[in-house]
C-alpha positions in Angstrom: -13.1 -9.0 13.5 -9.5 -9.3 15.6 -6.9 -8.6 13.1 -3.6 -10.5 14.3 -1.2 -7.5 14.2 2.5 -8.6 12.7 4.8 -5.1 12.6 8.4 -6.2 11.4 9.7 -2.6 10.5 12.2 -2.4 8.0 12.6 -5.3 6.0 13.6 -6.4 2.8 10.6 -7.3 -0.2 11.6 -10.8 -0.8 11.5 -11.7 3.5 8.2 -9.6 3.7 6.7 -11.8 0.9 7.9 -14.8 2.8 6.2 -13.5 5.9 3.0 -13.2 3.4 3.0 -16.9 2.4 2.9 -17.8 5.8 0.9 -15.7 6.8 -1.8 -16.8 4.0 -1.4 -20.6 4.6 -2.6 -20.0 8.4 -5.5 -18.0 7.2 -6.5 -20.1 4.5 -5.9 -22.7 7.1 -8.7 -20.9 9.6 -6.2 -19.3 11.4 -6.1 -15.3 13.0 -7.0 -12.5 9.9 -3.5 -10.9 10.1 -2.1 -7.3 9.0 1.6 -6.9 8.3 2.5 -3.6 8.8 6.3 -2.8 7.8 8.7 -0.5 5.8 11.0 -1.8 2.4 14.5 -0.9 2.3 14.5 1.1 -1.7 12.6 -1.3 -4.2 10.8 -1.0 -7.3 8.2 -3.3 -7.8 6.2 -4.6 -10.9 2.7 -5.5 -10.5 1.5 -8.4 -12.8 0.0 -6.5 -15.9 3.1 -3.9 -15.6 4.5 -2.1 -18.5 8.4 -2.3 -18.0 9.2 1.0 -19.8 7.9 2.2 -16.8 11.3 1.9 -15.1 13.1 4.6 -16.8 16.8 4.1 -14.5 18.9 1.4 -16.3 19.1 -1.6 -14.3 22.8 -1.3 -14.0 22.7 2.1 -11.9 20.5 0.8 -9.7 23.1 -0.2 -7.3 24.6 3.7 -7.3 21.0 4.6 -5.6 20.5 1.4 -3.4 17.6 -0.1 -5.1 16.2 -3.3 -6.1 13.7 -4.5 -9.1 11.3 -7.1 -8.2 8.7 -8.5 -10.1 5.3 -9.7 -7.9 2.0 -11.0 -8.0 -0.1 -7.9 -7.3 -2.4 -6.1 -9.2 -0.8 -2.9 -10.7 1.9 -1.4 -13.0 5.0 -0.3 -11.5 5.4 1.7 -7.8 8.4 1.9 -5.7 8.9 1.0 -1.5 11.5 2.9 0.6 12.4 4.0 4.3 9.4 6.2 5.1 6.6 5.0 3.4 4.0 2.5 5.5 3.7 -0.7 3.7 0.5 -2.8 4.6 -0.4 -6.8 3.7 -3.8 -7.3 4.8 -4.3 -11.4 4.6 -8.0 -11.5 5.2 -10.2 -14.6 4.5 -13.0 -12.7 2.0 -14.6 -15.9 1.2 -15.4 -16.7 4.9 -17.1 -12.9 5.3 -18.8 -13.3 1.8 -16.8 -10.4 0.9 -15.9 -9.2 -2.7 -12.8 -8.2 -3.9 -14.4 -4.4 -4.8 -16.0 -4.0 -1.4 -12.8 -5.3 0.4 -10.6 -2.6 -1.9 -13.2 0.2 -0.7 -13.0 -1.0 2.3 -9.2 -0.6 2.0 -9.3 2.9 0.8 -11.8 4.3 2.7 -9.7 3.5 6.4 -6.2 5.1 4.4 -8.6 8.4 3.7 -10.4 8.4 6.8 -6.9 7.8 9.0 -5.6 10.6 6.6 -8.6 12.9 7.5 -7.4 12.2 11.3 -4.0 14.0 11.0 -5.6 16.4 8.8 -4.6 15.4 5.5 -7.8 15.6 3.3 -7.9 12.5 0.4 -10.2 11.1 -2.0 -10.3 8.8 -4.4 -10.4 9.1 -8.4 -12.5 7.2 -10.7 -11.1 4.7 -12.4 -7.6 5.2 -11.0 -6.8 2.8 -7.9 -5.0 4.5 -5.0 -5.3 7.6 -3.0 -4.8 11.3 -4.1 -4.9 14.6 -2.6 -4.6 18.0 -4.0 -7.2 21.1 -4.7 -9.7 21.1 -7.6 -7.4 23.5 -9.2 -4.0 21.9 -8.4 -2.3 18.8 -9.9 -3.4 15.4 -8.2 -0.9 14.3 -6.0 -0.9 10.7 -5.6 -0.2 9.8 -1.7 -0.8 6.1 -0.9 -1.1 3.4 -3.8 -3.0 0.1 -3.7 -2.4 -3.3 -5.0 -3.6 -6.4 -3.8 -4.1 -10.2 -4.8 -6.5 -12.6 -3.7 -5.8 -16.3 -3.5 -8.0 -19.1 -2.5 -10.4 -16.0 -1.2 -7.5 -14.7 1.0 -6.1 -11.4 0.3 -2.3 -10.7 -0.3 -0.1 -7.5 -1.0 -1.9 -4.5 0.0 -1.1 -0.6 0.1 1.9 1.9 0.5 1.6 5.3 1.8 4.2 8.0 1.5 4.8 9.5 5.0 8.2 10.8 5.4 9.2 8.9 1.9 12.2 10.0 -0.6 9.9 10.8 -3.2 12.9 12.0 -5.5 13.0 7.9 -5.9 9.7 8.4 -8.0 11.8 10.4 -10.7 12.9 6.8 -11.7 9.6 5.3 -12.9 6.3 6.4 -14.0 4.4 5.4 -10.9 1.4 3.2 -11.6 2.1 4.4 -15.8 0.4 7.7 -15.1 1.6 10.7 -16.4 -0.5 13.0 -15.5 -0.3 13.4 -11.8 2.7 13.2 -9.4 3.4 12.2 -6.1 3.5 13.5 -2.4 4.1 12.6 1.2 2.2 13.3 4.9 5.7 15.2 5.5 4.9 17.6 2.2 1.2 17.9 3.1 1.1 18.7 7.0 5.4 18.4 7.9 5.4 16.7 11.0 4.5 13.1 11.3 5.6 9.9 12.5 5.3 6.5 10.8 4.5 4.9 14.0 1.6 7.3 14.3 -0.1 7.0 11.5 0.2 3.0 11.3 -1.1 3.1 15.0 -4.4 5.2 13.7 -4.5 3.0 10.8 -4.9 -0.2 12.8 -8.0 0.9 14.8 -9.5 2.5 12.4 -9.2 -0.5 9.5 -10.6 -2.3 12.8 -13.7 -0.5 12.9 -14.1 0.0 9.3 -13.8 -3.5 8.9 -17.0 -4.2 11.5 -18.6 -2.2 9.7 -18.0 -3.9 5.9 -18.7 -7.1 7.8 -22.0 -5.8 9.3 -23.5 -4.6 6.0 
């Protein structure tokens, strides 16, 4: 599988979700399996089963920080988007590869872990908590990259987030994905260095192959 490869860097959630509508009408309409790859100015987000008290800021300071609210379509409680963090919409046609949603998430996770185990970074999944962690059997999960799709018409919207060189003080406002638990972290708190155009550049071939692989099976 090609994956149609739309990078649009720093744009706002309500353009990106345009960009995803159009995106999903040429799939759905057998056009290119695409991948949007961009970053969201500061935005908290609300998936569709999301518990509001989640948000702990008051929705009238939110302009003294330079954040937004928006309520979507994805799966998921509450995370938030910033400068720094890689944001990826896979639109995929599932249907046309026989593909399920649970083996298409795997798939998902598996190329974020295995393009984290590239720069060093080692990440796992938790059962029965989406996303991706890191963090030592004895330490505190640190949650690194979250996931939250949508499928429509057997084409996949929304996608994942993962904190590179992210604000993570932003996370102080909400209790991300309503766990309280755990807590947060960045490629930039794990290893230091690191570039977002790196790590989406690694990302892309290796969703690629894992992909071909998934497809394979």
């Amino acid at each position: 599988m090609k994956l149609k490869i739309i990078n649009t860097g720093l744009t706002a959630y309500s353009e990106a979700l345009k960009i995803q509508e159009e995106a999903h009408a040429s799939v759905f309409s057998g056009g290119a399996d695409t991948l949007i790859l961009c970053e969201h100015p500061h935005v908290f987000t609300l998936g569709k089963s999301a518990d509001k008290s989640n948000i702990l800021i008051d929705k009238n300071i939110l302009s003294t920080i330079n954040a937004e609210i928006y309520q979507t379509e994805r799966g998921g409680d509450v995370t938030y988007h910033g400068p720094g963090q890689l944001v990826g919409y896979p639109i995929i046609n599932l249907r046309k590869y026989g593909i399920g949603v649970k083996k298409y998430v795997d798939t998902l996770e598996s190329s974020i872990i295995k393009t984290l185990s590239n720069f060093g970074v080692l990440a796992y999944r938790i059962d029965n908590l989406t996303g991706i962690w890191v963090g030592k059997e004895n330490e505190v999960k640190r949650k690194i990259g979250a996931i939250g799709i949508r499928v429509r018409n057997g084409v996949s919207m929304h996608g994942f987030a993962l904190n590179i060189t992210t604000d993570l003080s932003y996370f102080s406002h909400i209790v991300p994905c309503g766990i309280t638990d755990k807590t947060v972290t960045s490629m930039r708190n794990e290893i230091n260095n690191m570039k977002i155009e790196d790590f989406a550049a690694d990302f892309v071939k290796t969703f690629n192959d894992q992909w071909e692989k998934t497809i394979a099976l």
